[in-house]
C-alpha positions as CSV (number, residue, x, y, z in Angstrom):
1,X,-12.1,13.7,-16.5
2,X,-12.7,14.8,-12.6
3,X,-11.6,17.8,-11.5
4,X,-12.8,18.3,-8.5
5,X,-14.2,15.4,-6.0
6,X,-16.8,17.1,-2.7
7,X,-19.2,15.1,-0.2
8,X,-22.0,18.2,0.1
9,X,-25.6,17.1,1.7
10,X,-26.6,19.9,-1.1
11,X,-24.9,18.1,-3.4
12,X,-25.5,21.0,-6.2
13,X,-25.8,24.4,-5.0
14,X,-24.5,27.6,-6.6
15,X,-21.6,28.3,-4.1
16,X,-20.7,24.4,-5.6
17,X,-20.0,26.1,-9.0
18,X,-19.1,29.5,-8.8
19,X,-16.9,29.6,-5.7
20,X,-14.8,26.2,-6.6
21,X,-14.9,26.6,-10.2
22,X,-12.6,29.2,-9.4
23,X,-9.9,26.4,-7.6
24,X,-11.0,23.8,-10.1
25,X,-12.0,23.6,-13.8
26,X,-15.7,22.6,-14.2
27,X,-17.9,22.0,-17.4
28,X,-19.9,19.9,-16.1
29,X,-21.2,17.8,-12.6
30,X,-21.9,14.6,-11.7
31,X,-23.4,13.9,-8.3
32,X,-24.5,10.3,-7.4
33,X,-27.6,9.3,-5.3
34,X,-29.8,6.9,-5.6
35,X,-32.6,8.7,-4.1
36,X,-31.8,12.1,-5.7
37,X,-31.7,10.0,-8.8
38,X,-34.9,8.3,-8.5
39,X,-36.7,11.2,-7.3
40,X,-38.1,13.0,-10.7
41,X,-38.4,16.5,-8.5
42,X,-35.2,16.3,-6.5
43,X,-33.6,15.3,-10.0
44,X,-34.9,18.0,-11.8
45,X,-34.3,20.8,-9.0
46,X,-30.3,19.4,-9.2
47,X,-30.1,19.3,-12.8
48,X,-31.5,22.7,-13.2
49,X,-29.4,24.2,-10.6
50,X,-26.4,25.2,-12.6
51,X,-28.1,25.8,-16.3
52,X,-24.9,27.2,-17.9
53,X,-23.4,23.5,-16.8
54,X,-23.6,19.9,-17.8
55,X,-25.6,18.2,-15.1
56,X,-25.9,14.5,-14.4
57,X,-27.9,13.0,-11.2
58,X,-27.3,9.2,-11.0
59,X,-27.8,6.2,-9.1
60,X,-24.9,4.8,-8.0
61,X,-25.8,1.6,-10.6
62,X,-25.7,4.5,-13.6
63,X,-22.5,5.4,-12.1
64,X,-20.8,2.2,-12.4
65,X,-22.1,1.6,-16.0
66,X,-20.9,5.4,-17.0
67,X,-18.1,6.4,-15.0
68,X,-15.3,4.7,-17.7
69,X,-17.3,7.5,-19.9
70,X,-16.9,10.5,-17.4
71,X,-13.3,9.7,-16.9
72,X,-12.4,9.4,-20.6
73,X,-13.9,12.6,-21.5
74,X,-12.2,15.5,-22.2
75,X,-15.0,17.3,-20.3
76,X,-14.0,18.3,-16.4
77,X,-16.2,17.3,-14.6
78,X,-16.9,17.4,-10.3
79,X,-17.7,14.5,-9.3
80,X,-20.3,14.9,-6.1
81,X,-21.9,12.4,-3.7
82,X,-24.2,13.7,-0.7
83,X,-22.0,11.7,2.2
84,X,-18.9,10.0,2.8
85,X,-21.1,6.8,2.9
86,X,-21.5,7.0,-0.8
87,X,-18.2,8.4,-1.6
88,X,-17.3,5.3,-0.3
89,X,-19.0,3.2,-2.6
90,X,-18.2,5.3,-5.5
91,X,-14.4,5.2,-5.0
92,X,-13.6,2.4,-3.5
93,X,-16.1,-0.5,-3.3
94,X,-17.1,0.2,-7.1
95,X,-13.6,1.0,-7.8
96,X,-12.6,4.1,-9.4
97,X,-9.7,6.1,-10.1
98,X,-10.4,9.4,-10.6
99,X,-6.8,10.6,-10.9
100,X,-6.8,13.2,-7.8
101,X,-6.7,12.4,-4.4
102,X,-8.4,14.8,-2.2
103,X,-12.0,15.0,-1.4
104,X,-12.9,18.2,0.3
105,X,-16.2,18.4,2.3
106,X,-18.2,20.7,2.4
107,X,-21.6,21.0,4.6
108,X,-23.4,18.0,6.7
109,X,-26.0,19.3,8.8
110,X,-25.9,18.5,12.4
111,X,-28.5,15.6,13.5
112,X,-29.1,13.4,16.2
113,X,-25.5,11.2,16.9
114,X,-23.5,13.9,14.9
115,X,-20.1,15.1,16.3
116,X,-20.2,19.0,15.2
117,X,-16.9,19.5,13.7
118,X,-16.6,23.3,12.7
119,X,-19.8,25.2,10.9
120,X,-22.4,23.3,9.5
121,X,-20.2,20.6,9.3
122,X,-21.4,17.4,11.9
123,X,-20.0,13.7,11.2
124,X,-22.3,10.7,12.7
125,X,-20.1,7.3,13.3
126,X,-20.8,5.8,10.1
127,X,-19.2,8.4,7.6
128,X,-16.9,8.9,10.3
129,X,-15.9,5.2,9.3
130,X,-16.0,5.8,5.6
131,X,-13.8,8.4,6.0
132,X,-11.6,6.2,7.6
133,X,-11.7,4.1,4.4
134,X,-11.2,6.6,2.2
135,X,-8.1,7.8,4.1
136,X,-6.9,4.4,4.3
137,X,-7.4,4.5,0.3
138,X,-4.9,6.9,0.3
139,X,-7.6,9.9,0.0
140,X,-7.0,13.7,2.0
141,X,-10.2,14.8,3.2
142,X,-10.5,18.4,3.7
143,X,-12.9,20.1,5.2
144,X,-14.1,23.2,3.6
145,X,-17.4,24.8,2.5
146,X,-15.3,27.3,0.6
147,X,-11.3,27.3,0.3
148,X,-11.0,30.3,2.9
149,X,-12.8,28.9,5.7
150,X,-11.4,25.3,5.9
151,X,-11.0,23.5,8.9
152,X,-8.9,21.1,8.6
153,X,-7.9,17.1,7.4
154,X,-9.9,14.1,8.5
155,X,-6.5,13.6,10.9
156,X,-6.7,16.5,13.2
157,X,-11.0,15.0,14.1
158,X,-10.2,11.2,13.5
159,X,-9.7,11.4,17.5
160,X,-13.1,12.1,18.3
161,X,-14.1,9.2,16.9
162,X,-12.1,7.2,18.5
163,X,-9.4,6.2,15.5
164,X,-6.0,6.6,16.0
Protein backbone atom coordinates (compact mmCIF):
# COMPACT_ATOMS: atom_id res chain seq x y z
CA UNK A 1 0.00 0.00 0.00
CA UNK A 2 1.21 3.88 -0.21
CA UNK A 3 1.46 5.76 2.64
CA UNK A 4 2.88 8.61 1.88
CA UNK A 5 3.02 10.28 -1.82
CA UNK A 6 6.32 13.48 -2.11
CA UNK A 7 7.72 15.14 -5.36
CA UNK A 8 11.59 15.71 -3.79
CA UNK A 9 14.45 16.54 -6.59
CA UNK A 10 16.39 14.27 -3.78
CA UNK A 11 14.07 11.91 -4.24
CA UNK A 12 15.64 9.67 -1.19
CA UNK A 13 17.36 11.51 1.40
CA UNK A 14 17.45 10.78 5.19
CA UNK A 15 15.17 13.68 6.28
CA UNK A 16 12.69 11.60 3.57
CA UNK A 17 12.54 8.69 6.16
CA UNK A 18 13.14 9.76 9.51
CA UNK A 19 11.37 13.08 9.69
CA UNK A 20 8.00 11.78 7.76
CA UNK A 21 8.13 8.36 8.94
CA UNK A 22 7.09 9.97 11.87
CA UNK A 23 3.54 11.48 10.04
CA UNK A 24 3.41 8.42 7.85
CA UNK A 25 4.06 4.70 8.17
CA UNK A 26 7.03 3.56 5.97
CA UNK A 27 8.67 0.03 5.37
CA UNK A 28 9.63 0.61 2.38
CA UNK A 29 10.18 3.35 -0.82
CA UNK A 30 9.50 3.52 -4.10
CA UNK A 31 10.73 6.51 -6.22
CA UNK A 32 10.33 6.46 -10.00
CA UNK A 33 12.82 7.91 -12.58
CA UNK A 34 13.85 6.86 -15.51
CA UNK A 35 17.18 8.30 -15.41
CA UNK A 36 17.75 7.46 -11.67
CA UNK A 37 16.69 4.05 -12.77
CA UNK A 38 18.95 3.60 -15.56
CA UNK A 39 21.77 5.16 -13.96
CA UNK A 40 23.69 2.02 -12.08
CA UNK A 41 25.50 4.75 -9.59
CA UNK A 42 22.56 7.12 -9.06
CA UNK A 43 20.53 3.77 -8.46
CA UNK A 44 22.78 2.37 -6.13
CA UNK A 45 23.48 5.68 -4.12
CA UNK A 46 19.20 5.75 -3.76
CA UNK A 47 18.92 2.26 -2.89
CA UNK A 48 21.57 2.47 -0.31
CA UNK A 49 20.34 5.53 1.25
CA UNK A 50 17.96 4.21 3.72
CA UNK A 51 19.55 0.56 4.56
CA UNK A 52 17.15 -0.31 7.35
CA UNK A 53 14.28 0.18 4.44
CA UNK A 54 13.00 -1.53 1.36
CA UNK A 55 14.25 0.43 -1.62
CA UNK A 56 13.07 0.39 -5.14
CA UNK A 57 14.36 2.89 -8.05
CA UNK A 58 12.28 2.36 -11.18
CA UNK A 59 11.52 3.57 -14.57
CA UNK A 60 8.38 4.73 -14.92
CA UNK A 61 7.78 1.40 -17.45
CA UNK A 62 8.78 -0.89 -14.11
CA UNK A 63 6.31 1.16 -12.43
CA UNK A 64 3.42 0.49 -14.55
CA UNK A 65 4.22 -3.33 -14.74
CA UNK A 66 4.62 -3.38 -10.62
CA UNK A 67 2.57 -0.80 -9.15
CA UNK A 68 -0.80 -3.39 -8.94
CA UNK A 69 2.05 -5.26 -6.71
CA UNK A 70 3.03 -2.21 -4.51
CA UNK A 71 -0.50 -1.36 -3.89
CA UNK A 72 -1.62 -4.91 -2.96
CA UNK A 73 1.04 -5.29 -0.45
CA UNK A 74 0.56 -5.21 2.93
CA UNK A 75 4.01 -3.37 3.00
CA UNK A 76 3.69 0.79 3.35
CA UNK A 77 5.32 2.02 1.15
CA UNK A 78 6.17 6.08 -0.07
CA UNK A 79 5.72 6.41 -3.21
CA UNK A 80 8.45 9.21 -4.62
CA UNK A 81 8.95 10.88 -8.04
CA UNK A 82 11.71 13.70 -8.50
CA UNK A 83 8.96 16.40 -10.12
CA UNK A 84 5.54 17.07 -10.59
CA UNK A 85 6.19 16.25 -14.24
CA UNK A 86 6.54 12.63 -13.41
CA UNK A 87 4.04 12.54 -10.60
CA UNK A 88 1.98 13.36 -13.37
CA UNK A 89 2.61 10.43 -15.36
CA UNK A 90 2.57 8.15 -12.45
CA UNK A 91 -0.93 9.15 -11.23
CA UNK A 92 -2.71 10.13 -13.74
CA UNK A 93 -1.62 9.36 -17.31
CA UNK A 94 -0.59 5.68 -16.21
CA UNK A 95 -3.50 5.65 -13.97
CA UNK A 96 -3.15 4.85 -10.38
CA UNK A 97 -4.98 5.04 -7.33
CA UNK A 98 -3.10 5.11 -4.60
CA UNK A 99 -5.82 5.52 -2.08
CA UNK A 100 -4.64 9.02 -0.50
CA UNK A 101 -4.95 12.17 -1.93
CA UNK A 102 -2.31 14.63 -1.00
CA UNK A 103 1.11 14.97 -2.43
CA UNK A 104 3.30 17.09 -0.33
CA UNK A 105 6.48 18.65 -1.91
CA UNK A 106 9.29 18.90 -0.64
CA UNK A 107 12.51 20.68 -2.26
CA UNK A 108 13.03 21.87 -6.08
CA UNK A 109 16.06 23.77 -6.50
CA UNK A 110 15.78 27.20 -8.00
CA UNK A 111 16.98 27.27 -11.88
CA UNK A 112 16.71 29.36 -14.67
CA UNK A 113 12.57 30.08 -15.46
CA UNK A 114 11.77 28.99 -11.80
CA UNK A 115 9.25 31.01 -9.69
CA UNK A 116 10.92 30.73 -6.07
CA UNK A 117 8.04 29.81 -4.00
CA UNK A 118 9.22 29.64 -0.20
CA UNK A 119 12.88 27.92 0.68
CA UNK A 120 14.39 25.77 -1.68
CA UNK A 121 11.27 25.36 -3.23
CA UNK A 122 11.20 27.07 -7.15
CA UNK A 123 8.39 25.78 -9.76
CA UNK A 124 9.26 26.38 -13.67
CA UNK A 125 5.95 26.51 -16.01
CA UNK A 126 5.80 22.99 -16.79
CA UNK A 127 5.28 21.33 -13.24
CA UNK A 128 3.50 24.36 -12.56
CA UNK A 129 1.07 22.75 -15.27
CA UNK A 130 1.25 19.37 -13.80
CA UNK A 131 0.29 20.53 -10.80
CA UNK A 132 -2.54 21.94 -12.29
CA UNK A 133 -3.40 18.35 -13.39
CA UNK A 134 -2.88 16.79 -10.42
CA UNK A 135 -5.20 19.30 -8.59
CA UNK A 136 -7.63 19.01 -11.29
CA UNK A 137 -7.34 15.06 -10.39
CA UNK A 138 -8.65 15.87 -7.22
CA UNK A 139 -4.94 15.86 -5.54
CA UNK A 140 -3.89 18.66 -2.44
CA UNK A 141 -0.43 19.64 -3.05
CA UNK A 142 1.32 20.82 -0.01
CA UNK A 143 4.25 22.28 0.14
CA UNK A 144 6.56 21.16 2.91
CA UNK A 145 10.16 20.02 3.20
CA UNK A 146 9.18 18.95 6.77
CA UNK A 147 5.60 19.15 8.38
CA UNK A 148 6.65 22.37 10.49
CA UNK A 149 7.82 24.54 7.93
CA UNK A 150 5.03 24.24 5.27
CA UNK A 151 4.07 26.76 3.05
CA UNK A 152 1.15 26.30 1.83
CA UNK A 153 -1.43 24.47 -1.11
CA UNK A 154 -0.80 24.65 -4.79
CA UNK A 155 -4.05 27.28 -4.47
CA UNK A 156 -2.56 30.09 -2.57
CA UNK A 157 0.84 30.06 -5.71
CA UNK A 158 -1.55 28.83 -8.71
CA UNK A 159 -1.72 32.81 -9.21
CA UNK A 160 1.76 33.26 -10.12
CA UNK A 161 1.40 31.21 -12.84
CA UNK A 162 -1.22 32.60 -14.20
CA UNK A 163 -4.19 29.87 -13.30
CA UNK A 164 -7.06 30.92 -11.77
Amino acid sequence: MISFIRIDDRMIHGQTCTRWAIEYPCTGLVAVNDKAATNSVLKAAYTNAIPDKKTFVWTLAAWQEKKAKVLASKDQYFLITKDPIDMAKVLLDQPFDPGIKTIIVGPCNDRPGAIKLGNNQSIIPEEAAAFEKLMAAGYEIEFALVKETAIGNWKKFRGQFGYN
